[in-house]
N, C-alpha and C positions, 0 to 999 in steps of 0.2 A: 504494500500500500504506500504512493508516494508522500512527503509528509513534509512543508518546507519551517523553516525556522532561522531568523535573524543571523546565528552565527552558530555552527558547529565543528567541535574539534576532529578528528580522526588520525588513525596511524599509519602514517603513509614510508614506504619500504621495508626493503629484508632488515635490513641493520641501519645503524645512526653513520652516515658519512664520514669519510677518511679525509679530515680536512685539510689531512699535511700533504696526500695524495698528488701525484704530477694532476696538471689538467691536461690533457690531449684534443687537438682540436684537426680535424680536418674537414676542407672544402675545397672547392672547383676555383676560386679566387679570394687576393686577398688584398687588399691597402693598406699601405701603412701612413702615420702620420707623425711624425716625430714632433710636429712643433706643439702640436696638442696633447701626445701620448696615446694615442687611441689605433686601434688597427679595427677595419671593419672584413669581416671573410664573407662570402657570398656562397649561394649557391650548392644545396644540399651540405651544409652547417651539421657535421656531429661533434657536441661537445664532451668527453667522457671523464669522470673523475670516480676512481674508487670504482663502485657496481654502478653509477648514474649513469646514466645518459641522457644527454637531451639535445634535439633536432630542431631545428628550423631553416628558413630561408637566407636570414640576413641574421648575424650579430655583431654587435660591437664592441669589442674591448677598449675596456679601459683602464688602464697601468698608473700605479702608484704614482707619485711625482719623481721619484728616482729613475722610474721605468725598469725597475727589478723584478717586481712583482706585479699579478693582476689584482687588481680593486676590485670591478665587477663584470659581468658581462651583460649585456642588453641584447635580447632573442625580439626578434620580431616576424610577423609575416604569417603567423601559425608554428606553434611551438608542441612537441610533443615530449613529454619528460617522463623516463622511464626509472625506475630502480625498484630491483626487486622484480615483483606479480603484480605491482603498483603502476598505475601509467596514465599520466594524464595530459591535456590535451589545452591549448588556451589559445587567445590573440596575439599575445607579447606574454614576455619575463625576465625579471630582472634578478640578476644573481650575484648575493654580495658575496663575495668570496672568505673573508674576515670574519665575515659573521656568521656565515654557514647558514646563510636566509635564502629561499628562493620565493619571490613572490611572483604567481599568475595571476594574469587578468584578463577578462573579454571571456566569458564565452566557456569560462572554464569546466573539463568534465572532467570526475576523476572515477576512473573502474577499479576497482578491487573485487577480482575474484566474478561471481556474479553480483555483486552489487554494486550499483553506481547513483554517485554522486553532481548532480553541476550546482555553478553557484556563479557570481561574475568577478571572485577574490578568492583566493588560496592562498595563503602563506605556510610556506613548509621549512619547519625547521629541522635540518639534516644532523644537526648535531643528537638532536634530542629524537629525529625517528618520528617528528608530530606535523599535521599540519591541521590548521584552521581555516576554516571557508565561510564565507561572510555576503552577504547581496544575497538574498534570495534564493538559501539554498533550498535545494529539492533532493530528495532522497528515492530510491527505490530499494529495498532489503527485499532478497529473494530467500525467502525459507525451504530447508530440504526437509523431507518427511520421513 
């Protein structure tokens, strides 16, 4: 029975992110921009860290002010983010790397299992293994007998 509600939490992957974990990124093209810091890759976008994965058309990096490290990433164009049995699906995402945050927006749906979730916000915390969904979410629990 679907069932919507303001905001709800749920547990989203196998395990909590490896934050120290390399990122790995491959696409079809890439920019870079030194004078800003930011590299944008194009064109079938995987970006994988630890068990994560997540896909899109366009992203954008964006590097520390040292240009040592990544700060965040910004997915856009339709974004699908995988870990785990866990897989969901949005507009855009924006991934703080430091904080081990990913938040989706637009449009979000998240499947676990038979059951599925959309809402138009997801914030998933990888550290902790949690995420929360927010805008109108709507539930569907499919029960086995």
């Amino acid at each position: 029975m679907p069932s919507s509600a303001a905001a709800q939490g749920v547990a989203f992957g196998a395990m909590a992110s490896q934050g120290d974990a390399p990122v790995e990124v491959s696409a079809d093209n890439l920019a870079v921009n030194q004078s800003d810091g930011t590299a944008v890759f194009t064109g079938n976008v995987v970006i994988g860290q630890g068990d994560m994965r997540l896909s899109a058309p366009r992203v954008l990096v964006v590097y520390a002010e040292a240009n040592e490290r990544i700060e965040r990433l910004e997915a856009t164009g339709g974004v699908t983010l995988v870990s785990g049995e866990d897989a969901a699906e949005a507009r855009s995402a924006r991934y703080d790397i430091d904080g081990q945050v990913i938040v989706m927006e637009g449009d979000v749906l998240l499947a676990q299992g038979p059951s599925v979730m959309s809402a138009e916000r997801m914030t998933v915390d990888l550290e902790k293994g949690t995420a929360q969904m927010g805008g109108r979410v709507r539930t569907i629990l499919k029960q086995g007998k």
